[in-house]
N, C-alpha and C positions, 0 to 999 in steps of 0.2 A: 737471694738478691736483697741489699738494701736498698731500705728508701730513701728519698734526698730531700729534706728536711727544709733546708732553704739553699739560696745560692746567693754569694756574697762579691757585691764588684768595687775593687778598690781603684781609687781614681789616682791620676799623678799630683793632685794637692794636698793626699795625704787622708782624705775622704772617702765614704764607704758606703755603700747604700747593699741592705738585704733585701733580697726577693722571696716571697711566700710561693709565688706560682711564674714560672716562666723554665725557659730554656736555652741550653750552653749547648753549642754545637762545639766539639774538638775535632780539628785537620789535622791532627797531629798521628804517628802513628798508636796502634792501641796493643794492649800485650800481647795480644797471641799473633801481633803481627801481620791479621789480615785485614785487609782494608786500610782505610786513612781517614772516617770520618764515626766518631762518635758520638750521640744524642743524650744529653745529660737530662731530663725533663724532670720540676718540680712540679706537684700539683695538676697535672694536665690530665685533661678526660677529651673521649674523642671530638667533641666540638668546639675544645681550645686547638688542636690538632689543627680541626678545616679551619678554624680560625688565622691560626700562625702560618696554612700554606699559602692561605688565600693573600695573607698579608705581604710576605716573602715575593708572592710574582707578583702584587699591587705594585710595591716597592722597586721590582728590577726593573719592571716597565715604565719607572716614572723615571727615575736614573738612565735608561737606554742602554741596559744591560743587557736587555734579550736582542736587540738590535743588532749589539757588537759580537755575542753569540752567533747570530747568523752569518756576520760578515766572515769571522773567520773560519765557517766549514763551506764559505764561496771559493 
């Protein structure tokens, strides 16, 4: 397995900003074809982990994400 070094995000002005510690979620499909979502993670140990879940449902709950979640399995 390698390691992921940095992760690099280019913007639409042509601009780029590297990341030392963070993480890339892929939806897309992945090669052996099973599943649809994989976890890129640079730098992360398990308390960046609770970190970034804790953050993830802060965030959908502020948005009204988990809300809209609900309505559609009413």
């Amino acid at each position: 397995m390698k390691d992921i070094k940095n992760i690099t995000v280019n913007y639409d002005n042509n601009e780029s900003k590297t990341i030392t510690k963070g993480l890339v979620i892929d939806f897309g499909k992945l090669d052996n074809d099973e599943g649809d979502v994989c976890f890129n993670m640079c730098n992360i140990k398990g308390k960046d982990l609770h970190l970034i879940v804790t953050a993830v449902v802060a965030l959908s709950q502020e948005l009204g994400m988990l809300d809209e979640e609900e309505r559609e399995v009413d």
